[in-house]
Backbone as JSON Lines, residues from 0, in Angstrom:
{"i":0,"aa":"X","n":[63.24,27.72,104.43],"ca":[63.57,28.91,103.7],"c":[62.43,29.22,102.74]}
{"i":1,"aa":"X","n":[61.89,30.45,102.79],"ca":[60.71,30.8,101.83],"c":[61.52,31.54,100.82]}
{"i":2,"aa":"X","n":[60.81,30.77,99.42],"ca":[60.79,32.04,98.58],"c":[60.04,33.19,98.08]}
{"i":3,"aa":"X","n":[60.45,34.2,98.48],"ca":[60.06,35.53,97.9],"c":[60.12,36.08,96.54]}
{"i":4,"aa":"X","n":[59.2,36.7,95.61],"ca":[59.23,37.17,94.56],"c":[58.51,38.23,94.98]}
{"i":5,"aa":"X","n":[59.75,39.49,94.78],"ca":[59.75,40.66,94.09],"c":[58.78,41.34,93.21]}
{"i":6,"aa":"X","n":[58.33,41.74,93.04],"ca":[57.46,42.87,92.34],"c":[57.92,44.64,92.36]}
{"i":7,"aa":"X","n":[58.69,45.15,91.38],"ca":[58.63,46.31,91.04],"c":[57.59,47.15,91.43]}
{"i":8,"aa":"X","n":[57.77,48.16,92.26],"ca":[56.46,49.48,92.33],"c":[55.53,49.52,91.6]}
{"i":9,"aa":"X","n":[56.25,50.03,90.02],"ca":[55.62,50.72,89.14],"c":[54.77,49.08,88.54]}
{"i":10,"aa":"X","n":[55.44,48.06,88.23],"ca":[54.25,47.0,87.78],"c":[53.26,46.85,88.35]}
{"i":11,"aa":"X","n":[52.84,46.64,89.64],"ca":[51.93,47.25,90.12],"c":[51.05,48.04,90.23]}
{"i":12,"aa":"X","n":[52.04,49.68,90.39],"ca":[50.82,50.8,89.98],"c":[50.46,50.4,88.43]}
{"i":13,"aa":"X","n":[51.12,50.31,87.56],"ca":[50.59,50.13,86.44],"c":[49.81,48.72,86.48]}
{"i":14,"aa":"X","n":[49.39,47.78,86.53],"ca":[48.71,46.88,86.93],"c":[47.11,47.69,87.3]}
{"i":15,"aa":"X","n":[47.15,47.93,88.72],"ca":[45.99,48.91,89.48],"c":[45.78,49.42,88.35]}
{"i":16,"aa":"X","n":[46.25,50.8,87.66],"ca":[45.75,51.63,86.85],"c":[45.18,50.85,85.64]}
{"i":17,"aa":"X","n":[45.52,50.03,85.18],"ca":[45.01,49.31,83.53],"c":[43.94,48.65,84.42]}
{"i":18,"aa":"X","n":[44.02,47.87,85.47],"ca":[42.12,47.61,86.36],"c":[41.22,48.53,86.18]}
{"i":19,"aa":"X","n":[41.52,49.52,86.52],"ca":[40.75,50.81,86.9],"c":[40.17,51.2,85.7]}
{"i":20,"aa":"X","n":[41.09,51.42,85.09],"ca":[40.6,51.87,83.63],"c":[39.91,50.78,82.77]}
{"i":21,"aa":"X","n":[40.09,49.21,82.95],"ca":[39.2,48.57,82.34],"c":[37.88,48.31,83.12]}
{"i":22,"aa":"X","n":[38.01,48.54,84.44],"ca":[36.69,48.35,85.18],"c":[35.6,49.76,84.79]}
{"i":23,"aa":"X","n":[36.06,50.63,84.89],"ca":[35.7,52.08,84.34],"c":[35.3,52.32,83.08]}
{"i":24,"aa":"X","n":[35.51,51.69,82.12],"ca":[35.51,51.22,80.67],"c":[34.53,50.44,80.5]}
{"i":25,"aa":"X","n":[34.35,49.46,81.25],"ca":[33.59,47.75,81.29],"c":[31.96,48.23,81.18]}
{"i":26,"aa":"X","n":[31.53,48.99,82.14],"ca":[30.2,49.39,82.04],"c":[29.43,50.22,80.86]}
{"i":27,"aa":"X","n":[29.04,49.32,80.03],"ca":[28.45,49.86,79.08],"c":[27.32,51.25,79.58]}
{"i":28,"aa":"X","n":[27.28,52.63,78.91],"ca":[26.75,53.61,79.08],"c":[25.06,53.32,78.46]}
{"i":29,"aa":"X","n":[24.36,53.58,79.69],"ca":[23.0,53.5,78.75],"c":[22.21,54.81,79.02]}
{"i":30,"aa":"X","n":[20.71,54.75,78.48],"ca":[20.09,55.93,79.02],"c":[18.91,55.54,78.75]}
{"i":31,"aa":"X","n":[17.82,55.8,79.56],"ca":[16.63,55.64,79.67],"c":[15.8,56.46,78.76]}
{"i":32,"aa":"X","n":[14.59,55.87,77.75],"ca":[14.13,56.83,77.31],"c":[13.23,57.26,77.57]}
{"i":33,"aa":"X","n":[12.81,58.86,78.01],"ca":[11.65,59.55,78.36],"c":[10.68,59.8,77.53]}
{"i":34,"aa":"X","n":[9.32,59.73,78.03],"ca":[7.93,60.25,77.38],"c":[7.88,60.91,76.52]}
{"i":35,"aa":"X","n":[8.06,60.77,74.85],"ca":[8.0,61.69,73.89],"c":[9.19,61.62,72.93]}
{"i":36,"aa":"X","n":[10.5,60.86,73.93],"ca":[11.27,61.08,72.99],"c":[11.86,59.95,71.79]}
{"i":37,"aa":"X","n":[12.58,60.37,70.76],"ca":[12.8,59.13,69.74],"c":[14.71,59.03,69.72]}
{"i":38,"aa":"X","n":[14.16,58.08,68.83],"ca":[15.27,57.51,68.96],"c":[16.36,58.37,68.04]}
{"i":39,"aa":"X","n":[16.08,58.67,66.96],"ca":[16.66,59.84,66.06],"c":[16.85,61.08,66.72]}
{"i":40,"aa":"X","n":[15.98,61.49,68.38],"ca":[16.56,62.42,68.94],"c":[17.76,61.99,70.02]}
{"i":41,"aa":"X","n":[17.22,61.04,70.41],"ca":[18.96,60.65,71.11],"c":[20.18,60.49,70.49]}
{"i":42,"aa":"X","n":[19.67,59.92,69.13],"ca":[21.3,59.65,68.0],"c":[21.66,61.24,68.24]}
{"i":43,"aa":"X","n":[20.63,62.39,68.08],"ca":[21.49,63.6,67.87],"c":[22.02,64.18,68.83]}
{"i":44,"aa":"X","n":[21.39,63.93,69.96],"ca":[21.97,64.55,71.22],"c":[23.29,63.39,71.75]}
{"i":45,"aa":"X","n":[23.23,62.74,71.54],"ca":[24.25,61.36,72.16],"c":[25.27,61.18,71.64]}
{"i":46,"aa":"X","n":[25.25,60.8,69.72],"ca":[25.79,60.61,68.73],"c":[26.29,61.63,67.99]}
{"i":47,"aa":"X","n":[25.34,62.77,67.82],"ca":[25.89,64.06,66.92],"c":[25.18,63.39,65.61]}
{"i":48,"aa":"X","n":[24.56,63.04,65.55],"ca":[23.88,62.74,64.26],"c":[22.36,61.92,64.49]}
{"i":49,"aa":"X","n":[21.26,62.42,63.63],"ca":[19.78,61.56,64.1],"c":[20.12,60.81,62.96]}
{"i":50,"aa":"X","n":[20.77,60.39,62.22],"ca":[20.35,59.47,61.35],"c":[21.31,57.59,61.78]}
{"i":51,"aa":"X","n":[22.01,58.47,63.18],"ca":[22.38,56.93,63.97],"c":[21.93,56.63,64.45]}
{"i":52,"aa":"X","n":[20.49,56.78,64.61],"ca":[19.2,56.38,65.36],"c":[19.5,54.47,64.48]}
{"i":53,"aa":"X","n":[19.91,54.57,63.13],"ca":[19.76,53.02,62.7],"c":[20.78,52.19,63.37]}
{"i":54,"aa":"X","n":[22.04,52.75,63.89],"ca":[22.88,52.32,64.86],"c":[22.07,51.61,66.09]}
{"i":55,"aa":"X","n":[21.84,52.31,66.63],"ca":[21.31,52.36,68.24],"c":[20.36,51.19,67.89]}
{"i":56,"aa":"X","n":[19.37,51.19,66.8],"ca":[18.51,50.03,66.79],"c":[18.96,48.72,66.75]}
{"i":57,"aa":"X","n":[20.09,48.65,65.84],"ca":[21.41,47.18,65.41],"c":[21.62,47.37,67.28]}
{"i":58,"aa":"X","n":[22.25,47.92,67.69],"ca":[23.45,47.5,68.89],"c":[22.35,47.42,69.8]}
{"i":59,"aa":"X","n":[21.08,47.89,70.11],"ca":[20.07,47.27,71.07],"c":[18.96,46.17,70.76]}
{"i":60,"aa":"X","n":[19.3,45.78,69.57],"ca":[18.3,44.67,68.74],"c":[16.73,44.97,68.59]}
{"i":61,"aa":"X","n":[17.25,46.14,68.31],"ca":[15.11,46.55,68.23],"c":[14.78,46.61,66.77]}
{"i":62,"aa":"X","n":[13.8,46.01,66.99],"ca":[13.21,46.34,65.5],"c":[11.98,47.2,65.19]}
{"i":63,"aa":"X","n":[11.54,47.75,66.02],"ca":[10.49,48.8,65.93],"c":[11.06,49.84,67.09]}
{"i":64,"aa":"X","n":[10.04,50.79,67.28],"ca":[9.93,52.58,68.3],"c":[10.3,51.87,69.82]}
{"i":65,"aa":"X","n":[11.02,52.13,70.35],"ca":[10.78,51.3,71.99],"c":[10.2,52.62,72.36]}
{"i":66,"aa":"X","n":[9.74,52.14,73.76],"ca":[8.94,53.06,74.69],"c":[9.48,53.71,75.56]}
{"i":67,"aa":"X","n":[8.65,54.68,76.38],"ca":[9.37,54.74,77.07],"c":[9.34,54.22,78.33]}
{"i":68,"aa":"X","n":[10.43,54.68,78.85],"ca":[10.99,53.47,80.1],"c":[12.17,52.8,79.65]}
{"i":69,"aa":"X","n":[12.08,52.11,78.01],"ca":[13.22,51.24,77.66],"c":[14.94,51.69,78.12]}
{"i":70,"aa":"X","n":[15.48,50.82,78.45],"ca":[16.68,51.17,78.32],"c":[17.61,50.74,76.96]}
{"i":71,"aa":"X","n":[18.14,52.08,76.72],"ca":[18.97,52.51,75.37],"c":[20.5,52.43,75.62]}
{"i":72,"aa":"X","n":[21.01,51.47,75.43],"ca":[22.36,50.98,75.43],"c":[23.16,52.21,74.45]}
{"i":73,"aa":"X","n":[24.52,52.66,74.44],"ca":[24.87,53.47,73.8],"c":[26.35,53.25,73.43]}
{"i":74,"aa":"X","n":[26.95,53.29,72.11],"ca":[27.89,52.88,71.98],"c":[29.23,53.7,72.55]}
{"i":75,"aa":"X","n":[30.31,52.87,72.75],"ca":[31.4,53.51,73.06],"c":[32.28,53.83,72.5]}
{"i":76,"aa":"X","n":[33.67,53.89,73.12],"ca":[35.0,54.12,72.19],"c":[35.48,53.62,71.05]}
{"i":77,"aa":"X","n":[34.37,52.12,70.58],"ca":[34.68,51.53,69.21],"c":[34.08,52.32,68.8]}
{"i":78,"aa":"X","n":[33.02,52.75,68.38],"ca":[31.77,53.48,67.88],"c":[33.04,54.81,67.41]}
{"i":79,"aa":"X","n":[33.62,55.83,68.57],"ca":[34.63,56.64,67.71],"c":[35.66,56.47,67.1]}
{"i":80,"aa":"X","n":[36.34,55.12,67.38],"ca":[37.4,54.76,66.6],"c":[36.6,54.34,64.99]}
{"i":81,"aa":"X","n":[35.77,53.68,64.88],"ca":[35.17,54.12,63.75],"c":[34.71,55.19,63.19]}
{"i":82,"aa":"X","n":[34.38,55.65,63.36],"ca":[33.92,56.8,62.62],"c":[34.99,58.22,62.4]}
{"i":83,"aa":"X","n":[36.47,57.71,63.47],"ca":[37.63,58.68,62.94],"c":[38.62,57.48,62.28]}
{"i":84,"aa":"X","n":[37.93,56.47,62.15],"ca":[38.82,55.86,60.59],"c":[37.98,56.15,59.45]}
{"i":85,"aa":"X","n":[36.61,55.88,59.03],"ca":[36.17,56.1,57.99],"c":[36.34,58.22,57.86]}
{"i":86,"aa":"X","n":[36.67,58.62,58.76],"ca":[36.88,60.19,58.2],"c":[38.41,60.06,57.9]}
{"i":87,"aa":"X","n":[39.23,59.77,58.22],"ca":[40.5,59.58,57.71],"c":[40.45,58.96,56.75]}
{"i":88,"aa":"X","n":[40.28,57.86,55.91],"ca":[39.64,57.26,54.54],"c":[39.37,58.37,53.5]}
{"i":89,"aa":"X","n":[38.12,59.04,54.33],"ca":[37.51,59.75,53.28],"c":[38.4,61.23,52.69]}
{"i":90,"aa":"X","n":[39.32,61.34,53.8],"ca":[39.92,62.81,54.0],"c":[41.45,61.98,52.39]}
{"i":91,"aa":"X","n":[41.64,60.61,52.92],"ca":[42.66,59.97,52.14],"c":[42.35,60.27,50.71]}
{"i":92,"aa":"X","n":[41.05,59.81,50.37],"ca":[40.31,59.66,49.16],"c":[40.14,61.31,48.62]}
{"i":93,"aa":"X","n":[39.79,62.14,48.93],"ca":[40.04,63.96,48.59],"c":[41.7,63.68,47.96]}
{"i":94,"aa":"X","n":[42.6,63.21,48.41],"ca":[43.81,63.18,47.72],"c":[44.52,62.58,46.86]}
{"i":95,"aa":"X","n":[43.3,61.46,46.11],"ca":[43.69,61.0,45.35],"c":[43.32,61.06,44.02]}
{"i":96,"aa":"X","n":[43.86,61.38,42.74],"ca":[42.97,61.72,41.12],"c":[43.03,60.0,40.81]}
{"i":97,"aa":"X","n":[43.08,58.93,40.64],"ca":[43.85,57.96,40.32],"c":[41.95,57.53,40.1]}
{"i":98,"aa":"X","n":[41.13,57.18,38.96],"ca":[39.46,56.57,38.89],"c":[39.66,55.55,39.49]}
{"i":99,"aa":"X","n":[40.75,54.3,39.27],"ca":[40.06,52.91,39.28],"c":[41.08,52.77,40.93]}
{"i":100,"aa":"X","n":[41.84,53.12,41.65],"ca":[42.02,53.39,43.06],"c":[40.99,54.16,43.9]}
{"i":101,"aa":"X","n":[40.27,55.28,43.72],"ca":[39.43,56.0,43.58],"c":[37.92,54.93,44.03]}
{"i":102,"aa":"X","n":[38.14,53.89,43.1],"ca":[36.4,53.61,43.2],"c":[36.36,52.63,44.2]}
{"i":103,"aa":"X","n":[37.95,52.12,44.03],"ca":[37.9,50.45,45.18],"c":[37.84,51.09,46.24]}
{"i":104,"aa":"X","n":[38.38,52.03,46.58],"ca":[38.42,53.0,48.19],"c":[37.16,53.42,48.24]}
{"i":105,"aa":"X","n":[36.25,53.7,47.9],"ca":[34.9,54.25,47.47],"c":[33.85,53.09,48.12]}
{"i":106,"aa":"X","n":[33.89,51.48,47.48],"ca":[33.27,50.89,47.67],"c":[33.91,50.53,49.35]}
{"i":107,"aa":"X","n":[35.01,50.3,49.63],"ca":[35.64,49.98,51.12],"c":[34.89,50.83,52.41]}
{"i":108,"aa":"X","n":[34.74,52.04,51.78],"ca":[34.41,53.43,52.57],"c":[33.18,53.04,53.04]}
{"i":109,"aa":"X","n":[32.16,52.87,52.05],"ca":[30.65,52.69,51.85],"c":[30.46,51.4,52.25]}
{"i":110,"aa":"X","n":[31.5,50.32,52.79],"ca":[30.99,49.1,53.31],"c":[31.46,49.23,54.58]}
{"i":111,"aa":"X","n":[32.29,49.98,54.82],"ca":[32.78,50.59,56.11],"c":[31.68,51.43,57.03]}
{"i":112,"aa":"X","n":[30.99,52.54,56.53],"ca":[29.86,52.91,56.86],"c":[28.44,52.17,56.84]}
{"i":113,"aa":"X","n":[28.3,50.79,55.61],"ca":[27.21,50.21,56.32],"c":[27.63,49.07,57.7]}
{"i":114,"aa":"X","n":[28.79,48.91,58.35],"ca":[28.76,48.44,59.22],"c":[28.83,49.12,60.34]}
{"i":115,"aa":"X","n":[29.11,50.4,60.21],"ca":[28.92,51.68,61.27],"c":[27.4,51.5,61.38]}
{"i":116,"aa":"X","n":[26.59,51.75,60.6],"ca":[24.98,51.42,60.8],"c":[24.49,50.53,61.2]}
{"i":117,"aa":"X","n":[24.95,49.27,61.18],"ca":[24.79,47.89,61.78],"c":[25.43,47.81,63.1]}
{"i":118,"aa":"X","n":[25.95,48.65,63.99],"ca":[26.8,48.7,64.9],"c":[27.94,47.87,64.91]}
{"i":119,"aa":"X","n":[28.22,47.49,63.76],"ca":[29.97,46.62,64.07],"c":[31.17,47.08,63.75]}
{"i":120,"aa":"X","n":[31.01,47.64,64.78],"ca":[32.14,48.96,64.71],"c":[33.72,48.38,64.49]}
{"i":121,"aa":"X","n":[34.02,47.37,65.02],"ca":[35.23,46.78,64.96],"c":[35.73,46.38,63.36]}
{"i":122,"aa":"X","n":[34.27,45.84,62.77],"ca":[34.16,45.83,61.61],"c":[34.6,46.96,60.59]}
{"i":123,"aa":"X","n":[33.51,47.63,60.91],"ca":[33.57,49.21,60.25],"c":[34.96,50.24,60.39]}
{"i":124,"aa":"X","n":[36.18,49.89,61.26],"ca":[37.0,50.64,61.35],"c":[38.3,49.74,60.9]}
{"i":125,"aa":"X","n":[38.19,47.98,60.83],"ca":[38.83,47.6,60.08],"c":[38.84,47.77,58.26]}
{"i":126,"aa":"X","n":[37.4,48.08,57.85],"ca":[37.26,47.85,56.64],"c":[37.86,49.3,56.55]}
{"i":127,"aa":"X","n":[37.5,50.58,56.87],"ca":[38.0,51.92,56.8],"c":[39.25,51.73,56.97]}
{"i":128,"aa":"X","n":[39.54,51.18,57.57],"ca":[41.28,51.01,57.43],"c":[42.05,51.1,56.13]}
{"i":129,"aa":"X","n":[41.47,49.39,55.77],"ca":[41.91,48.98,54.74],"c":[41.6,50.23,53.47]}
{"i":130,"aa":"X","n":[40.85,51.35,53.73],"ca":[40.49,51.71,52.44],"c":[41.44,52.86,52.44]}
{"i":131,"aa":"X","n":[41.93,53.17,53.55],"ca":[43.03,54.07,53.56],"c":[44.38,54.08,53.57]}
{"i":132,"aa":"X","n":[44.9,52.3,53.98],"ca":[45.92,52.02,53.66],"c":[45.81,51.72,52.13]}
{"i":133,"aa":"X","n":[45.43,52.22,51.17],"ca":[45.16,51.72,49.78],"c":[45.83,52.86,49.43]}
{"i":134,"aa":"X","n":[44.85,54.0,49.97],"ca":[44.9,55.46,49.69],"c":[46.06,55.67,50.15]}
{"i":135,"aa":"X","n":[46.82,55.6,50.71],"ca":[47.89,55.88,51.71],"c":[49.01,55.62,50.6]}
{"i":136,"aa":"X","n":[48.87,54.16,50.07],"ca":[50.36,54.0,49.29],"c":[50.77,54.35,47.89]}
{"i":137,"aa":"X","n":[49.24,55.5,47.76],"ca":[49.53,55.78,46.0],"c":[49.43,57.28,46.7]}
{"i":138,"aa":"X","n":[49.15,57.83,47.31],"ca":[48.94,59.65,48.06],"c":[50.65,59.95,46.89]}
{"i":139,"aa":"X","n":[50.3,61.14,46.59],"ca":[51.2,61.76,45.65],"c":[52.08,62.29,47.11]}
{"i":140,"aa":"X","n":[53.61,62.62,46.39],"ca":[54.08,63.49,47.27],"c":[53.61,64.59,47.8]}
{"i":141,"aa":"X","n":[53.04,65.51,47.43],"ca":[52.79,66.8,48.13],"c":[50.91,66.31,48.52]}
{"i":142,"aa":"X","n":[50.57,66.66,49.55],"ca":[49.36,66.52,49.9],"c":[48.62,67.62,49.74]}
{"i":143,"aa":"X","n":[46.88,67.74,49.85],"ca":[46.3,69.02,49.63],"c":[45.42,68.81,51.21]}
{"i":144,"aa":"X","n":[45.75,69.85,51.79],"ca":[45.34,69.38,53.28],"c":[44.07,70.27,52.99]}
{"i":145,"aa":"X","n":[42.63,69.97,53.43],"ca":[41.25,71.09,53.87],"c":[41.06,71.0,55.15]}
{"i":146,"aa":"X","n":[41.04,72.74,55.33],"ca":[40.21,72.76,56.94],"c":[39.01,73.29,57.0]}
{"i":147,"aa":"X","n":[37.94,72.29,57.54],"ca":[37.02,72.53,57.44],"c":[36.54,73.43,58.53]}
């Protein structure tokens, strides 16, 4: 007599699909750099900002201009989960009058962003965290929302 174990459809498809999506995920995005160009122009075209050109140097370990030909590793979905926690932080911090809450969220923010520059993004969106769960538990009742 054999035993058989069952497997549900959907564990499965869902199984397949979380593969797919981590195999799809897995390959770090790079880009080659061409004749002329810098690295402060890829932060802007890539990143939305040339001054993450100091990023790109941390997360590919360069310490001077690479050439071209080099290949330019490029960060991923940590890279935006940071940088939409330290804007949530900062958006926290607009809502708070409170100086000495105010400055500890201040310094969290600004150590949060130098690890965005160092590429440790995991880093950088835990410390942004923390600076907004700070902000978070003194936020007055009524909020002042800006759209920028």
């Amino acid at each position: 007599m054999s035993s058989r174990t069952s497997v549900p459809r959907w564990t499965t498809a869902s199984l397949i699909a979380a593969m797919v999506l981590v195999l799809c995920g897995a390959a770090p995005r790079e880009i080659e750099l061409k004749p002329g160009e810098t690295l402060p122009a890829i932060a802007r075209r890539e990143l939305g900002d040339a001054n993450a050109a100091a990023e790109l140097r941390a997360l590919n370990g360069l310490t001077g201009d690479p050439r071209a030909g080099a290949r330019i590793r490029l960060p991923g979905e940590e890279r935006d989960r940071a940088v939409r926690a330290i804007a949530a932080a900062r958006n926290a911090l607009r809502q708070i009058d409170s100086a000495e809450i105010r400055a500890e969220a201040e310094r969290k923010i600004l150590t949060a962003e130098q690890h965005l520059a160092a590429a440790r993004y995991p880093n950088a969106a835990s410390t942004a965290d923390a600076a907004w769960k700070l902000l978070s538990t003194r936020a007055p009742e009524q909020t002042r929302f800006t759209v920028a």
